[in-house]
Every structure is written in structure tokens, then in C-alpha cells.
N, C-alpha and C positions, 0 to 999 in steps of 0.2 A: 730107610724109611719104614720097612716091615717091622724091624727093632722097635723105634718110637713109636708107633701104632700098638704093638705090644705091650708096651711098657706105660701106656697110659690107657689100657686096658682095654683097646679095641675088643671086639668079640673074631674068637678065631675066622667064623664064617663070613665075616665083614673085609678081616684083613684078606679070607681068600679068595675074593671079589677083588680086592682091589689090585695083588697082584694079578689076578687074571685078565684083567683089565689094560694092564701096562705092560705082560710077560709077551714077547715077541712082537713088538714095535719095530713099524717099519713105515721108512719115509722112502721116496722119489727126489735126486738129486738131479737138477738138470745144469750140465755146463756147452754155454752156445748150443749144440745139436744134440749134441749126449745125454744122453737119461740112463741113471745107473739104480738100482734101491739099495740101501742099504739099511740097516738094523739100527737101531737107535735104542743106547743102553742105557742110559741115565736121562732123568727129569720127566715130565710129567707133559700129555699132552695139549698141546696149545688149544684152546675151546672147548676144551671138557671141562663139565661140571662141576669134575672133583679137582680138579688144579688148586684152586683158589685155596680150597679147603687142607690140600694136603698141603700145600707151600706154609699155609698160615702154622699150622701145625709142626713143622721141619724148623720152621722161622723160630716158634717161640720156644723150642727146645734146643735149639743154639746159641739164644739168648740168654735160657737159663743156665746153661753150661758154663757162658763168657763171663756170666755174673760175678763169676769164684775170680776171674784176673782182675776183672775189668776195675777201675779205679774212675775213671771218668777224670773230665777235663773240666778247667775253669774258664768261665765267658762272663766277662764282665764281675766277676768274684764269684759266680753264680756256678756251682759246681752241677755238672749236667754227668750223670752218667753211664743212659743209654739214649740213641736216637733210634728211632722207627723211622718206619716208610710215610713221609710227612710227605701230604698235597701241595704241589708248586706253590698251589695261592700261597699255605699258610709258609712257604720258605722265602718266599719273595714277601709276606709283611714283616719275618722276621729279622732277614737283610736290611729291610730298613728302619728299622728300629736301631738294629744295630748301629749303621752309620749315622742316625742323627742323634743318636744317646752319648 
């Protein structure tokens, strides 16, 4: 993540904010009576602010990566060749397009 944040020109004091943010993460595991903590290495924390923003950011630079394989598929002759994070609604009026089309 500090790579991509880099390389779409984050400012250094930005990106070291944001690893300081997420360096030494730690959760509370509980199983039945047991409560252990543990350290938590990867991903971004759940109800932070910056989530949203760094996921989106991770997101579109995988996407741009995937571009160079990616060939996409045919739906109806209609060549589609990336999907994003699409709203239930708008996947359930698509669904049905498709089965009455």
C-alpha cells in the first residue's frame, strides 16, 4: 500500500501518517471464555475514516494492472470488460433484464 501511495505521489509526511496509523495494529480475540490479542498485519481498519479511501485507491490500481491481461467477456454479444463494486439494486435490475431479454 505505502508503494501505491508513492507512486501516485502521496506526499511523504502523508504517507507517514498513514503508516503510523495502521503500524502495530492489534485486535482482541475472543473464543467461548478465552480472550487472547493479537497483532493484525494486513488490511485496514474497520470504521476508520481512511478505509474507504485507501481500499478505493488499492482497488483502482489492481484494476489498472489487470487491464494489460484482462480481455473481458461477451454477455449478450456485448463485450464487458471490467466489473466494479456494483449496488445490489442496480445487479438485481440487471439479472432481470437479462432473463427477459
Amino acid at each position: 500500500m505505502m508503494n501505491i501511495l508513492k507512486m501516485i505521489t502521496i506526499d511523504h509526511r502523508d504517507r507517514r501518517i498513514v503508516g503510523e496509523i495502521y503500524k502495530h495494529q492489534m485486535t482482541s480475540i475472543k473464543i467461548k471464555e478465552s480472550k487472547r490479542e493479537v497483532a493484525i498485519r494486513k488490511g485496514v481498519r474497520h470504521g476508520c475514516n481512511l478505509s474507504p479511501l485507501l481500499f478505493n485507491i488499492y482497488t483502482e490500481q489492481a484494476i489498472n494492472e489487470s487491464k494489460e491481461y484482462c480481455t473481458g467477456i461477451k454477455v449478450n454479444g456485448v463485450r464487458i470488460q471490467m466489473l466494479r463494486f456494483v449496488p445490489k439494486i442496480l445487479k438485481i435490475m440487471i439479472l432481470k433484464w437479462m432473463t427477459t431479454s
